[in-house]
Backbone as CSV, one residue per row, in Angstrom:
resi,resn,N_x,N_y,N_z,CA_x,CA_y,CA_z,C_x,C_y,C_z
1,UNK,266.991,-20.157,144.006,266.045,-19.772,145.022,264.653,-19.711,144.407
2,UNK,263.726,-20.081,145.196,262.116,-20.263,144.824,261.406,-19.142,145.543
3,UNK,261.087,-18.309,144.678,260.309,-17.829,145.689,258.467,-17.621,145.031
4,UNK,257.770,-18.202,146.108,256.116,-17.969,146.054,255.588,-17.347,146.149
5,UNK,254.232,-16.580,145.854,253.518,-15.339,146.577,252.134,-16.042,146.618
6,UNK,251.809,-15.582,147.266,250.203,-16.318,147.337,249.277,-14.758,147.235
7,UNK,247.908,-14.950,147.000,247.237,-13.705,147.214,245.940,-14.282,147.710
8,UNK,245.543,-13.447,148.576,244.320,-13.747,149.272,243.183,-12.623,149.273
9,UNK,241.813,-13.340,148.177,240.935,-12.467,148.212,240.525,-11.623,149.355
10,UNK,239.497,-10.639,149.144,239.064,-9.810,150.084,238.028,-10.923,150.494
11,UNK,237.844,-10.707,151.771,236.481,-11.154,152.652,235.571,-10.407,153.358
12,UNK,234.570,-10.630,153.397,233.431,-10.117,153.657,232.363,-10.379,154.733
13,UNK,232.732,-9.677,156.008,232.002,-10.585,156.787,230.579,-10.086,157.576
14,UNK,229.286,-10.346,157.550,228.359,-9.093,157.762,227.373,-10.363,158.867
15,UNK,227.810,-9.328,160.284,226.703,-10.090,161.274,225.580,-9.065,161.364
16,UNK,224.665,-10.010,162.444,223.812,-8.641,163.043,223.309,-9.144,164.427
17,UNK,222.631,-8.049,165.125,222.455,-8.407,166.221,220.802,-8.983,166.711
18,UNK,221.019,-9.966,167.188,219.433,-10.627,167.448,218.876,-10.777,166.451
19,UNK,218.976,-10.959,165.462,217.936,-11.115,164.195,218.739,-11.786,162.788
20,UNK,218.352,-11.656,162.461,218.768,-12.320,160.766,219.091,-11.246,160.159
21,UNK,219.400,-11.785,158.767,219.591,-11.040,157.341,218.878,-9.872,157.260
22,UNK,218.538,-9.204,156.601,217.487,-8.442,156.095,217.431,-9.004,154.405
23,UNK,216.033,-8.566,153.656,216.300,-9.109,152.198,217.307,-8.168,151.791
24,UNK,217.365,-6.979,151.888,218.305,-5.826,151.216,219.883,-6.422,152.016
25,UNK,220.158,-6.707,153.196,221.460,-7.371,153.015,222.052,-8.584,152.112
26,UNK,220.806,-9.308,152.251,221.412,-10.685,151.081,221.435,-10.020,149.926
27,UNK,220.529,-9.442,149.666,220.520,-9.225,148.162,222.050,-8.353,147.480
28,UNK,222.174,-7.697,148.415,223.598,-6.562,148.687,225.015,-7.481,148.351
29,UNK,224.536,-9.011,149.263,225.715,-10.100,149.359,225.814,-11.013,148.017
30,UNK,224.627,-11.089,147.573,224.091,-11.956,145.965,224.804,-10.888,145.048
31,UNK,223.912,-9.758,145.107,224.927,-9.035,144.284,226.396,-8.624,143.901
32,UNK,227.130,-8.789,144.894,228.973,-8.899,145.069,229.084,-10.136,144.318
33,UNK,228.251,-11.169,144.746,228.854,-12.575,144.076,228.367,-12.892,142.644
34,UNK,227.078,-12.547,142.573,226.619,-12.408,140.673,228.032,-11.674,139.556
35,UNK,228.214,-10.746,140.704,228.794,-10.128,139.214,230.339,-10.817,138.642
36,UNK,230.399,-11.436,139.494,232.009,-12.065,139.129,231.465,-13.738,138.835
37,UNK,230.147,-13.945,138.265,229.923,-15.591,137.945,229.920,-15.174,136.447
38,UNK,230.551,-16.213,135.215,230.507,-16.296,134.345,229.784,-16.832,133.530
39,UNK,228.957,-17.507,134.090,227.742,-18.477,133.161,227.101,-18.288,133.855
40,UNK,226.216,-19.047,132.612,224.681,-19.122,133.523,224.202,-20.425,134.484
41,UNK,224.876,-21.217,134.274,224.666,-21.973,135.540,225.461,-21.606,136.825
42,UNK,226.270,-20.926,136.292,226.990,-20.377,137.735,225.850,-19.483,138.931
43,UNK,225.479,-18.312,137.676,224.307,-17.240,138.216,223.331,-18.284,139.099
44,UNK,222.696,-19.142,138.364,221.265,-20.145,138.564,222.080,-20.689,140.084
45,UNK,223.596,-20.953,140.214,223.376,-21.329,141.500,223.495,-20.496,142.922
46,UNK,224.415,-19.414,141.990,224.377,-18.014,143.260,222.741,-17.645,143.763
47,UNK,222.080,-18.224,142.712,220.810,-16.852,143.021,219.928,-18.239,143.873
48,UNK,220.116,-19.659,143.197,219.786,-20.582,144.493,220.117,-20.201,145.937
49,UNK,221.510,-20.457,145.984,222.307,-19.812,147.504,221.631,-19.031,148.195
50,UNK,221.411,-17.535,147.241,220.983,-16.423,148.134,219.626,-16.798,148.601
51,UNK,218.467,-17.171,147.610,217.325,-17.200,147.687,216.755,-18.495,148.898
52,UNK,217.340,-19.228,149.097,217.744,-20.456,149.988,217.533,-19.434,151.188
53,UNK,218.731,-19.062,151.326,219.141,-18.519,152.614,217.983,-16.816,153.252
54,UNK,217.145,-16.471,152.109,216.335,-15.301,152.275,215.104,-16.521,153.389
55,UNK,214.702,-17.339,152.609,213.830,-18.246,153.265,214.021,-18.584,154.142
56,UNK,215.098,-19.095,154.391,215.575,-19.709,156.425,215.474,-18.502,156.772
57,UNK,216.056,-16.989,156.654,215.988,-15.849,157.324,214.569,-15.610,157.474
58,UNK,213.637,-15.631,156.694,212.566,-15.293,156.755,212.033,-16.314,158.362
59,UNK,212.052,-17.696,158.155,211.585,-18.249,158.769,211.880,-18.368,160.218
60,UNK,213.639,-17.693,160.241,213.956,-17.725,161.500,213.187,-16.827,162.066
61,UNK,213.056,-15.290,161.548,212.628,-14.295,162.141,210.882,-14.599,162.949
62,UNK,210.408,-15.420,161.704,209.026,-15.913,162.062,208.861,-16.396,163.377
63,UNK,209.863,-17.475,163.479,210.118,-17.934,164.602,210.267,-17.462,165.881
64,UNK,211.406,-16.879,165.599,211.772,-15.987,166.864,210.658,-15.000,167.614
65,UNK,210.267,-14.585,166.841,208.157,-13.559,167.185,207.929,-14.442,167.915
66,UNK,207.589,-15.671,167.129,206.279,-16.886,167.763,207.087,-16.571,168.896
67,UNK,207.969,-17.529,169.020,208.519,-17.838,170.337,208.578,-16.464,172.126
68,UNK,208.573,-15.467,170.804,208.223,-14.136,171.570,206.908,-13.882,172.018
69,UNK,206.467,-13.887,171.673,204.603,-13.729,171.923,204.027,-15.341,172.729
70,UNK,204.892,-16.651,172.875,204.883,-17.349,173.984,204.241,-18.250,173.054
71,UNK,204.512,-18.414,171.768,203.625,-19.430,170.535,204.746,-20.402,170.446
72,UNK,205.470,-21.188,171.315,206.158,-22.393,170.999,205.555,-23.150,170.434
73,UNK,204.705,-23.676,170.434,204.215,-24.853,169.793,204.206,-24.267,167.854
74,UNK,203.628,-23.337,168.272,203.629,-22.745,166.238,204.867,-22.660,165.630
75,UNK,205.663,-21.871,167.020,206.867,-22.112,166.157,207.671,-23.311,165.892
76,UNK,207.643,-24.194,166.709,208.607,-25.657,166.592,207.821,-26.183,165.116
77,UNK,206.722,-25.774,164.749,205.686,-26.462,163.542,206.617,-25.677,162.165
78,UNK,206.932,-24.574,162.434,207.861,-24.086,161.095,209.171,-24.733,160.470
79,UNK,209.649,-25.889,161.370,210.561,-26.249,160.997,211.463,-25.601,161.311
80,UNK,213.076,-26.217,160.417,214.144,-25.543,160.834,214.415,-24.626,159.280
């Protein structure tokens, strides 16, 4: 008889409502994942990831204002 076990990490799942990230949530989420990278190119790409994703948050939020205050045109200019 064979028998398997599998194990399945913990997951982590963090929404929010109407808005983005905050920096203190990513950074909260970078930090869980830094500490279990073993090199340094590992780190260099977690802290890419996070820092990536602070910028689209940033920009969404930007966005979302413009678009609030009736600035479509400024905002479609931010990109995605």
């Amino acid at each position: 008889m064979f028998n398997a076990g599998t194990e399945i990490g913990n997951v982590f799942v963090q929404t929010t409502n109407n808005r983005e990230h905050t920096v203190e949530e990513i950074a909260e989420r970078a930090v869980n994942r830094a500490i279990r990278v073993d090199t340094q190119e590992g780190l260099k790409q977690v802290l890419i990831k996070y820092l990536e994703e602070a910028q689209r948050s940033e920009r969404a939020n930007v966005r979302r204002t413009l678009i609030e205050q009736g600035f479509d045109d400024a905002a479609a200019r931010l990109g995605d």
